[in-house]
C-alpha positions in Angstrom: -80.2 -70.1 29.1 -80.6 -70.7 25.5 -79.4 -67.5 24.1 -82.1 -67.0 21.6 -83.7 -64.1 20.5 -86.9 -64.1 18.5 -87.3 -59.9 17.1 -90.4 -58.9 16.1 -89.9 -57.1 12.8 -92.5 -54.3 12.0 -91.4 -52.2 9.4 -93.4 -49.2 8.7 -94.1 -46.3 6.1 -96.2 -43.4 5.7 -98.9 -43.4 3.2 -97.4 -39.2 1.4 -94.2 -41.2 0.2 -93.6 -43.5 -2.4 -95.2 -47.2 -1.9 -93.0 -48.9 -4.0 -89.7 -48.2 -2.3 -91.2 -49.0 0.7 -91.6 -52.5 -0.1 -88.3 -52.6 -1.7 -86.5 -51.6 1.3 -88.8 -53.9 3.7 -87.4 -56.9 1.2 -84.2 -55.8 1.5 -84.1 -55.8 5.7 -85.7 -59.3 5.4 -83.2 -60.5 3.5 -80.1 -58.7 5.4 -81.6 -60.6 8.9 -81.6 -63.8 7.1 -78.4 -63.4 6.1 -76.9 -62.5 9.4 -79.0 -65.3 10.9 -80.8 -63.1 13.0 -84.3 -65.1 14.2 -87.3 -62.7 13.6 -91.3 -62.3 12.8 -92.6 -60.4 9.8 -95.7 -58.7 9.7 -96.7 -59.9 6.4 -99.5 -61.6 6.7 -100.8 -58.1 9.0 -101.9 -56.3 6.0 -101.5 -56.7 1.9 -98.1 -54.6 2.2 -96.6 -56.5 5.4 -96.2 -52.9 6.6 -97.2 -51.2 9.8 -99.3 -48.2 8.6 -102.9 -47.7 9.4 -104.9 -47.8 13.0 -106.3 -51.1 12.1 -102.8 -52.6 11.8 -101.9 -52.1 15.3 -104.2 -54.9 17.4 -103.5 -57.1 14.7 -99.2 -56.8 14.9 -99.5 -57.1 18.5 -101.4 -59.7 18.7 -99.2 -61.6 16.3 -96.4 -60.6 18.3 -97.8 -62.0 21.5 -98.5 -65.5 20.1 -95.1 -65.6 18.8 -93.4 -64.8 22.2 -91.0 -62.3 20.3 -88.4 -60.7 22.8 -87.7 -57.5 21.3 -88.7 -54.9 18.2 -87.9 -54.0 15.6 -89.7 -50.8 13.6 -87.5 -50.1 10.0 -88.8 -47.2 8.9 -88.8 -47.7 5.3 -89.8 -44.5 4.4 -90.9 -41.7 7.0 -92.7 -44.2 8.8 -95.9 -43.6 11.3 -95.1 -42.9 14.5 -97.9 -43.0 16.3 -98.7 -46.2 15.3 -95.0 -47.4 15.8 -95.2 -46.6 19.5 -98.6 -47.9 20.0 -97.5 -51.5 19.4 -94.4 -50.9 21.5 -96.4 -49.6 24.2 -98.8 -52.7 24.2 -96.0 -54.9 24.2 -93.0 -53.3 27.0 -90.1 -54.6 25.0 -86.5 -53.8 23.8 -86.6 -51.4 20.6 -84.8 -51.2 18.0 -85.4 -47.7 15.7 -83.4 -47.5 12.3 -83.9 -46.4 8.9 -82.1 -46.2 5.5 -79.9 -43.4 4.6 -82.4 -41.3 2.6 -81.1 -41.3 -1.7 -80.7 -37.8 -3.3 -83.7 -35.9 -4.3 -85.3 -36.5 -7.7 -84.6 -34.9 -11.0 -88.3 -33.1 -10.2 -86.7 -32.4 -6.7 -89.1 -34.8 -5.0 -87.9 -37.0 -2.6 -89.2 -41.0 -1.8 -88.6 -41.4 1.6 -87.6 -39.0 4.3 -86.7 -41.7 6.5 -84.3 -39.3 8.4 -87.1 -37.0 9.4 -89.7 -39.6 10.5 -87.1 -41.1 13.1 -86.4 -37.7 14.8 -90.6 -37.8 14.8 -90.7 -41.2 16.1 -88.0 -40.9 18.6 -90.2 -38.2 20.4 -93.0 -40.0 20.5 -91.3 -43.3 22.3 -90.2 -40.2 24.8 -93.7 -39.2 25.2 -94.8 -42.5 26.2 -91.8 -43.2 27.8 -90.5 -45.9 26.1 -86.7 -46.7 26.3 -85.4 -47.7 22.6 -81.9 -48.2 21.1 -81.3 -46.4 17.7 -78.8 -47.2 15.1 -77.6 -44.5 13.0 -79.0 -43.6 10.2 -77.3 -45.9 7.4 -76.7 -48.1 4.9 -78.1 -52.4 5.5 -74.4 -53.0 4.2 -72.4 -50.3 6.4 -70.9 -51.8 9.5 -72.8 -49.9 12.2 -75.7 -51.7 11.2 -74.5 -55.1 11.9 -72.6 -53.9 15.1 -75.5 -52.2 16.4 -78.1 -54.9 15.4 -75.9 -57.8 17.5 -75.5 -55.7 19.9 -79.4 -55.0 20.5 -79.8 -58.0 20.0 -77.5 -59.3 23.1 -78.9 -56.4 25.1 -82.6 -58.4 24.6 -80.9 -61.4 25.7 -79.8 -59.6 29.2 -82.9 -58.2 29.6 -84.7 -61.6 28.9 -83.0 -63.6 31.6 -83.0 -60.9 33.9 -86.3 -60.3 34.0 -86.8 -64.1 34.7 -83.7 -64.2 37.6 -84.8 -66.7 39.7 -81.4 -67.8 42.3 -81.2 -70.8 44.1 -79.9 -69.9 47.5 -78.1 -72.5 49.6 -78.4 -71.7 53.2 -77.2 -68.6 54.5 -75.1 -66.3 53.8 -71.9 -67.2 56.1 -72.6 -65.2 59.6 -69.4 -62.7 59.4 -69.5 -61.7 55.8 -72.2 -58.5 56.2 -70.6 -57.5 52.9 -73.1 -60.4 51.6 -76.7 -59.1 52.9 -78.9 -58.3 50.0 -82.6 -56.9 50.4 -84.6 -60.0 49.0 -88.2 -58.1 49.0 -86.6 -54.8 47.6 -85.2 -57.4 44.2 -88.6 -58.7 43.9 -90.5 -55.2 44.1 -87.6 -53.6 41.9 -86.3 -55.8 39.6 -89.0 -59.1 40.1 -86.1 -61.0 41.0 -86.8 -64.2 42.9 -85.1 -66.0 45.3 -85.7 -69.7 46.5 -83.6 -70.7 49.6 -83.3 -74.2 50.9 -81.7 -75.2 53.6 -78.3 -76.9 54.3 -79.6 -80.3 55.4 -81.8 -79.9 52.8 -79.1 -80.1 50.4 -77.0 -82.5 52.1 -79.6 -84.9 52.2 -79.9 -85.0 48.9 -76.3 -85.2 48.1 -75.9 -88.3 50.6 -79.1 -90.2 49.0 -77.2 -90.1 45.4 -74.5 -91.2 47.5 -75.6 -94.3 48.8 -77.7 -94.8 45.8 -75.0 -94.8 43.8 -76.7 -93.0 41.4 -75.7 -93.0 37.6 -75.4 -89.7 36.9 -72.8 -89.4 39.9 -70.9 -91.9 38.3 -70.6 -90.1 35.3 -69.8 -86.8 36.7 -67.0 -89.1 38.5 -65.6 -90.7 35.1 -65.9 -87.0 33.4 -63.3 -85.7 36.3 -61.0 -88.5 36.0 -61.1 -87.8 32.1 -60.2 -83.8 32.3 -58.8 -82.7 35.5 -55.7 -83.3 37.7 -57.5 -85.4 40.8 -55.3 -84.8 43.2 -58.0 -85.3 46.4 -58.9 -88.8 47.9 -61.8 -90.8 45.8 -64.1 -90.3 47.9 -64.3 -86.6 47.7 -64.3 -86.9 44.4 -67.7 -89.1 44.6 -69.0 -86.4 46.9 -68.0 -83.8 44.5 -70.0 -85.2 41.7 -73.5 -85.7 43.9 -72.8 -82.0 45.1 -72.7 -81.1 40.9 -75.8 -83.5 40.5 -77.9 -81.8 43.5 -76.9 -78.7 42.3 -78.3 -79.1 38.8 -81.5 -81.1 40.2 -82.3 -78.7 42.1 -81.9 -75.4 39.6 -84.5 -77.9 37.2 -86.9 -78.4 39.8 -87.2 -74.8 40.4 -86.8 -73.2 37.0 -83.3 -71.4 38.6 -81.0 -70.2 36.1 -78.2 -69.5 38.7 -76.8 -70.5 42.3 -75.9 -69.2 45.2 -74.2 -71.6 48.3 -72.8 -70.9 51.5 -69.8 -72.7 50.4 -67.9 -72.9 54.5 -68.9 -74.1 57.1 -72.2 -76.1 57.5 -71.4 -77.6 54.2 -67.9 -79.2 55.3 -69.4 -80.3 58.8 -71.7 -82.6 57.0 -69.7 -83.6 54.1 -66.2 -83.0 54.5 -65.4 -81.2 51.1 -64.9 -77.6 49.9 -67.8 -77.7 46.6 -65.6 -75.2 44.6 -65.5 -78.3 41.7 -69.1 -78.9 41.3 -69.2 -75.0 41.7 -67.0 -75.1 38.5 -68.5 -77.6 36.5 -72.5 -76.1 36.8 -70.7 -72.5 35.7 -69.1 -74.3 32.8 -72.8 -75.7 31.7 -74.5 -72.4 31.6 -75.7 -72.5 36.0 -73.8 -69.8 37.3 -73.0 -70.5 40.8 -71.4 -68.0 43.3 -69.9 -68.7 47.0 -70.4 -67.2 50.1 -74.2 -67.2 49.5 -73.7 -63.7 47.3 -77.4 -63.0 45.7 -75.8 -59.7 44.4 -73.1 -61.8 42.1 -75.5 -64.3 40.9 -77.5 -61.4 39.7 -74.0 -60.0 37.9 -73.2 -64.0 36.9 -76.4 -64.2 34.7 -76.4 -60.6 32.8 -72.4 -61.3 31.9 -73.3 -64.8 31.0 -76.6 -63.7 29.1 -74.7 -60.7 27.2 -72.0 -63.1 26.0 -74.5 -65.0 24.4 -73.4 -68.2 25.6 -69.9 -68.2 23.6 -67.7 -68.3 26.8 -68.7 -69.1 30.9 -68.2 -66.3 33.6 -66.3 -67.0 36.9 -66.5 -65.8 40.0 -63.7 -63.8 41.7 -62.1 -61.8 44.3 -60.4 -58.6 43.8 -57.6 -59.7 45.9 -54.0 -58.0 45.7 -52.5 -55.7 43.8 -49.5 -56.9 41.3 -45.7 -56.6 42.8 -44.5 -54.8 39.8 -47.5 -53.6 37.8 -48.9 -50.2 39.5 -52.3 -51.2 37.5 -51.6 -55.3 38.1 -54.2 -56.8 40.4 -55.0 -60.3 41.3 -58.7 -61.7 40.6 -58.6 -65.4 42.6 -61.6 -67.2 44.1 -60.6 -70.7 46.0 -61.1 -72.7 43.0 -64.5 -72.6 41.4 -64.2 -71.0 38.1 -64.8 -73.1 34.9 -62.5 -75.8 34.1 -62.2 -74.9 30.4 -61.2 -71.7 30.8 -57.6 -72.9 32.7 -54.4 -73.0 30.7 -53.1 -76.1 30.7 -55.1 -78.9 32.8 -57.0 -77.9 36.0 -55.9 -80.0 39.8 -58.7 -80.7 41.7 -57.0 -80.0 45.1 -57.7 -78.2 48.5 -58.5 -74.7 48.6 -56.0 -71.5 48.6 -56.5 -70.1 52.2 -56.4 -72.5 55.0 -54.5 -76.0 55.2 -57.0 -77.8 57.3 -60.2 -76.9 54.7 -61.5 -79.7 53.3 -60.5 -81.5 49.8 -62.8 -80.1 46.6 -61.4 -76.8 44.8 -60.3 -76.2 41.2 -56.3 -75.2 41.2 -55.4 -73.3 37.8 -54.4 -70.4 36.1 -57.3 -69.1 33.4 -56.5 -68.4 29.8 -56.2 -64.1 29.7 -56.8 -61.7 26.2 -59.4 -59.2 26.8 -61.9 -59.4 29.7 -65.0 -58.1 31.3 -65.3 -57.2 34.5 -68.8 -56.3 36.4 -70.8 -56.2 39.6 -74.6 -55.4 40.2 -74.8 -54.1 44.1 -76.8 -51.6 45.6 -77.6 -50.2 49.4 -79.6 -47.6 50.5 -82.7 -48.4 47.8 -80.2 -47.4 45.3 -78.3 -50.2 42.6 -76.1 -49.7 39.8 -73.9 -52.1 38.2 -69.9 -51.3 37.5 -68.5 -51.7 34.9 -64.8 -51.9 32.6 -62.1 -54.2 30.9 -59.1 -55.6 32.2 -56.5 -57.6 30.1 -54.7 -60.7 31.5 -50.8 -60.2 32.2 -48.5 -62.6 34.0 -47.6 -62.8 37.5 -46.6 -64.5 40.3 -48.3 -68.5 41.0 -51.1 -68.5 43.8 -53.2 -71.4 44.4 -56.7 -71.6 43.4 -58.1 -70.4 40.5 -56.8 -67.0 39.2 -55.6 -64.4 36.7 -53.4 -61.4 37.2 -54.8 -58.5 35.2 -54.2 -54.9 34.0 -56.6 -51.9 34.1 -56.0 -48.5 32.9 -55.9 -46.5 36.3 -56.3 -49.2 38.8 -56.2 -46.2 42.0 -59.8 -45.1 40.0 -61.0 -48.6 40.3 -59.9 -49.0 44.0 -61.9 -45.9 45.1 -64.8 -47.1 43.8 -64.6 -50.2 45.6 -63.9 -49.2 48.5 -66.7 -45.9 48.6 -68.7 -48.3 47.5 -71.6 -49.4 47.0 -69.7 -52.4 45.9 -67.8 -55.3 47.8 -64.7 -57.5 46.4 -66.7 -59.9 44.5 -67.0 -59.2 41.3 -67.9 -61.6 37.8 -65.2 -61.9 34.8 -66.0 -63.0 31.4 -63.8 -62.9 28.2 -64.4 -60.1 25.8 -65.6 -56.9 25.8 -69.4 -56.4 26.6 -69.4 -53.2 27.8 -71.9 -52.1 24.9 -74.3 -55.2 25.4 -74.8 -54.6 29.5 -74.7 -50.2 28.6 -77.6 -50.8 25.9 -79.8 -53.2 28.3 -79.6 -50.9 31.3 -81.9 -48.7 29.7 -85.0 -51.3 29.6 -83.8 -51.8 33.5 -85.6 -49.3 35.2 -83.9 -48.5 38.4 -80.2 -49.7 37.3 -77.3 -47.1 36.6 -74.4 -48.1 34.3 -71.0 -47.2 36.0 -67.8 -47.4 34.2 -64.6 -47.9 36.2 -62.4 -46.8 33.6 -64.3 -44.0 32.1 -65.2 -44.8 28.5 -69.0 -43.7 28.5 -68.9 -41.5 26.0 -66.2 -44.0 24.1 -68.9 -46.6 24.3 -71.6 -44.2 22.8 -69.2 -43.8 20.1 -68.9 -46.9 18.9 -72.6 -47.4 19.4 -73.5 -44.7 17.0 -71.2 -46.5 14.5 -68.1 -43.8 14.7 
């Protein structure tokens, strides 16, 4: 993923209020993006104003917009605006929307007022209804208040998940292991929903491939190799560690050959009957460079992996988990755990490349470490019955007792809540961690995901839509 978002910017204004602070206020949002770094496309080479605000305006703006590949929209209504012509472009172009305006300035010593900003959003909000059109609105303030800002980032990582889901494409290695039914997935429902494609290969396939490097020797396998030695406790004979790397290589070769942006493997059996290793550590290192991969051939978390990863910008990885057991002292303690593939830079202190947690005779190859804790996100996309929703909360990290593989004991605020849904489903005991709190991102880009229902664990909807409109 590369995290960036390009905004087309078409501010607009209607032709009974004053000109002149229209333009002033259009200069003003230009230079507020550029100052927060925010990557967008004016409109003013459109028209002589570089404001939406005649019929003839509208082919021209969305044609700009095309050739510039913008991933979102942005309408300022510098003074009441036009709404019609607003939601024309919008409509033309199917995008994420962002609807603000200026706090409107007291009336005039004549009592005439210059922009009625105010009352041309309530206008154009109803239009975008009318052609339904989802659209994210910041409250109506001031370019210095902190709800702008808030909101504005926030829209803008809401584009981002909405970009790379819309362009899901999951590599699937093999099958999903035969007893786990918790792991089927409807692969022509995602593609007729959500257009989300899968591209399986097979397990020889992929061993193949891994064994070729192998006897090749091939230089990027060495330096996968020399990278372990360098960071990580190897605590696994050398030449798991060889196969480890090719696995990592494959892995990445793969996801470039098909344009994938994440992974999932049947990580037990087939794999370990050809190549003798658990692939938790290659599992780890793709995660940590931006290729989420998920075990137990779960399309449904590789789906969560990239929206968490996507809303978090790119500032931290996600990892993969179980809910596993609860905490033996903290009613609202549970352990997330996963035999060893989450991202090495995420553990504590320095991460063992070992066996994995469950079973003694399992093959060399997973990650053994505790993960750094502070404030986390938990999700999960699932669905059943032609019916998907993703859930949602926060969790904080806590201590607790050792375990092997990788793992984190957290705290929720009414973990018997959180249980029930689990268990009443639709959802299973995978789920995707990622530090910080990106509730807001994944609320905001449900609503240009047709078909996809927030659902909070721990209740804090309207909390959310709080901060949201800048309270």
């Amino acid at each position: 993923m590369d995290h960036k978002i390009l905004i087309g910017m078409a501010p607009t204004r209607r032709f009974i209020f004053s000109k002149e602070d229209a333009l002033k206020y259009k200069k003003l949002i230009q230079e507020k993006l550029r100052a927060l770094n925010v990557d967008f496309v004016d409109i003013d080479d459109v028209n002589d104003e570089g404001l939406l605000h005649t019929e003839e305006d509208v082919a021209k703006v969305v044609e700009k917009f095309k050739n510039a590949k913008v991933n979102a929209l942005f309408f300022p209504h510098c003074n009441f605006g036009t709404e019609d012509l607003v939601c024309k472009v919008a409509n033309e172009l199917k995008l994420p929307i962002l609807l603000w305006g200026p706090r409107d300035e007291a009336p005039l010593a004549d009592g005439s007022r210059l922009r009625d900003t105010q009352c041309g959003l309530f206008a154009t909000g109803k239009v975008l209804r009318r052609f339904k059109l989802p659209f994210t609105y910041l409250p109506n303030c001031e370019l210095e208040d902190e709800a702008f800002e808030r909101g504005l980032k926030n829209f803008i990582a809401a584009a981002n998940v909405v970009k790379e889901f819309r362009k899901i494409r999951i590599l699937q290695i093999s099958t999903r292991p035969a007893d786990f039914w918790t792991m089927m997935c409807n692969e022509g429902e995602l593609l007729e929903r959500f257009g989300i494609q899968l591209r399986p290969i097979t397990m020889s396939e992929f061993t193949s491939r891994v064994k070729k490097l192998i006897s090749e020797n091939d230089e990027e396998v060495q330096e996968v190799v020399e990278y372990l030695k360098n960071n990580v406790e190897i605590c696994v004979p050398e030449d798991a560690v060889a196969k480890l790397a090719a696995i990592k290589v494959t892995m990445s070769r793969y996801a470039k050959e098909y344009s994938c942006n994440a992974i999932a493997i049947q990580c037990w059996n087939s794999l370990q009957d050809e190549l003798k290793v658990m692939p938790c550590m290659a599992n780890s290192l793709m995660t940590d460079e931006g290729i989420p991969v998920v075990c137990e051939t779960d399309i449904h978390g590789a789906i969560t992996a990239v929206m968490a990863q996507a809303a978090g910008m790119g500032k931290t990885p996600t990892f993969f988990a179980d809910w596993s057991v609860r905490h033996p002292e903290n009613e609202n303690g549970e352990l997330l755990q996963h035999c060893g593939p989450w991202p090495i830079s995420l553990a504590k202190g320095k991460a063992k490349l070992s066996r994995p947690f469950a079973f003694e005779e399992h093959c060399p190859g997973a990650v053994v470490a505790e993960i750094k804790g502070g404030e986390i996100s938990i999700l999960r996309f699932d669905g059943d019955n032609g019916e998907y929703s993703i859930l949602l909360g926060t969790a904080k990290g806590i201590e607790g007792p050792f375990t092997i593989g990788t793992y984190l004991w957290i705290e929720v605020e009414n973990w018997t809540r959180l249980e029930d849904k689990l268990v009443t489903g639709p959802y299973v005991h995978h789920c995707v961690g990622i530090h910080g709190n990106i509730m807001p991102v994944i609320y905001e880009a449900c609503k240009y995901i047709p078909g996809l229902k927030p659902d909070f664990y721990d209740d804090k909807e309207e909390e959310i839509k709080a901060w949201l409109r800048g309270e």
